[in-house]
N, C-alpha and C positions, 0 to 999 in steps of 0.2 A: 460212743466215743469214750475211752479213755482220757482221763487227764494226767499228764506228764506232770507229777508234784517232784519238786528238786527240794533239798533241804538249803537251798543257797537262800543268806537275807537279802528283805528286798532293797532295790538301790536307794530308798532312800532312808535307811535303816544307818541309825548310828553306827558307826562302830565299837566296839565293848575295848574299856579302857584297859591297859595294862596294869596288873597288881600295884602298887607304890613301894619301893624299896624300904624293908624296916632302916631307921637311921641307926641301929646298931649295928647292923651290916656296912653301912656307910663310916663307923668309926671305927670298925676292923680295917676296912681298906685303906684306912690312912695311919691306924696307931701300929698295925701290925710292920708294917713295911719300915716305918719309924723308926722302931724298936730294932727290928734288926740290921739297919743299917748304923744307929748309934753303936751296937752291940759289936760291931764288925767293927768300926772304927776303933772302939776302947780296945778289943784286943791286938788289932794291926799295931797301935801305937806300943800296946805291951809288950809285945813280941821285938819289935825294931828295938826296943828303949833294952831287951835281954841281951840283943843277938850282937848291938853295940857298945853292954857293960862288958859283956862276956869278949870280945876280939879285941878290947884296948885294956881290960881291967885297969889297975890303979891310974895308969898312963890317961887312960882316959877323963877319969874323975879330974883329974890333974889338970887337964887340959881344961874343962869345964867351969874348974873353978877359977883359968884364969882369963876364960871369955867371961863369965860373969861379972870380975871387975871392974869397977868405974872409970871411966877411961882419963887418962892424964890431961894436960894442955895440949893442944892440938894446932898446928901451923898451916892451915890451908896457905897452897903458896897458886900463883899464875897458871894460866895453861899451856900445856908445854904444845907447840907445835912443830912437828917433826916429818919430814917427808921420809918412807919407807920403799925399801926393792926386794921387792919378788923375787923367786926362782928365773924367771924368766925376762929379768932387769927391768919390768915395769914400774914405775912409781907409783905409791897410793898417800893420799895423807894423810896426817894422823893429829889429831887432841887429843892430850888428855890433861887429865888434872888430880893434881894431887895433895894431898893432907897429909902433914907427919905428924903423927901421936908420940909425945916425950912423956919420961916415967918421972920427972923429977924438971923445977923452975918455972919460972912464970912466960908463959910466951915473948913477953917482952927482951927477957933473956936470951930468947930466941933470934930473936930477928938479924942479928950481927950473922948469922950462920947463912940467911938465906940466900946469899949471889952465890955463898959456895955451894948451896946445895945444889941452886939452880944449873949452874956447871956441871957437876958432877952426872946431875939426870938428864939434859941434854946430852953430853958424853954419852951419857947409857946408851939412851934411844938414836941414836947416829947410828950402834952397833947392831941392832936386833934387824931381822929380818921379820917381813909380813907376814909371812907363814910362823913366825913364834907369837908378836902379840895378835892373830887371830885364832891359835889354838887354846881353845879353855884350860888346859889342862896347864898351860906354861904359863898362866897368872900368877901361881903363888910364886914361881922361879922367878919370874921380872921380880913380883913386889921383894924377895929377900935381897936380889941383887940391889933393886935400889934400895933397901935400907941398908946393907952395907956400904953403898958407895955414899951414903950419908955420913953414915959413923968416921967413913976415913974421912972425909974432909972437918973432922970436926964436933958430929952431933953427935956425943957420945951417949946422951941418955936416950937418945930414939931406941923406941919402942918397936913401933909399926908405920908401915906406909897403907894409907888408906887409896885406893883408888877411889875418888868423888866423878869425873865423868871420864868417858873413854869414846873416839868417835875412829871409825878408819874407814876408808873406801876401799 
């Protein structure tokens, strides 16, 4: 009789354990990846920070430096509630709420203005159609319109209209 020898271990034979990963392999797979994702960020932001000095030059710095500025007294007024119509004459309603930023006087000086302004931006929003304040792009267009329908009645140092909330169905 032959014996059939296999080189298989027998079943109740440990299993032999897997090497242990050296831990400087384990701090490669974490600093490496690190590294180059900080490295990717510092130059995306380099790049955006060129390709936006370089398309607005002086114009831009300009600008910059007058978002940077401290901002004047500020008039948060009511929220305005305004029913809007659609292309299709349906009605949606609308909140919103707004803040006027003045360059010059104390809020209090302010205050004698606010029924006019209130008027004037009611007025506005009577006019607009839903499809204008649902497009992003026609925010900066309302906020200039209402700050000149400020100025006329009045608030001649207004600055900026701040949108504080905005709601519409």
């Amino acid at each position: 009789m032959t014996e059939n020898k296999t080189n298989a271990p027998a079943p109740d034979a440990p299993s032999p354990t897997p090497p242990k990963p050296s831990p400087i392999g384990g701090l490669f797979r974490v600093v490496v990846p690190a590294l180059l994702a900080a490295g990717a960020a510092y130059g995306g932001t380099r790049a955006a920070a060129a390709r936006t000095s370089a398309a607005g030059g002086p114009q831009a710095s300009a600008e910059h430096a007058t978002v940077s500025r401290p901002p004047g007294p500020t008039l948060p007024l009511d929220p305005f509630l305004a029913t809007l119509v659609d292309t299709n004459k349906k009605t949606h309603p609308m909140k919103m709420s707004i803040a006027i930023e003045f360059g010059v006087g104390t809020v209090d000086d302010l205050k004698p203005f606010v029924p006019r302004i209130r008027d004037a931006v009611l007025a506005y929003l009577r006019t607009v159609t839903h499809e204008q304040v649902t497009d992003p792009a026609q925010l900066e267009k309302i906020r200039a319109d209402l700050l000149e329908r400020c100025r006329s009645v009045g608030a001649l140092t207004a600055e900026r209209v701040l949108v504080t909330d905005f709601v519409v169905q």
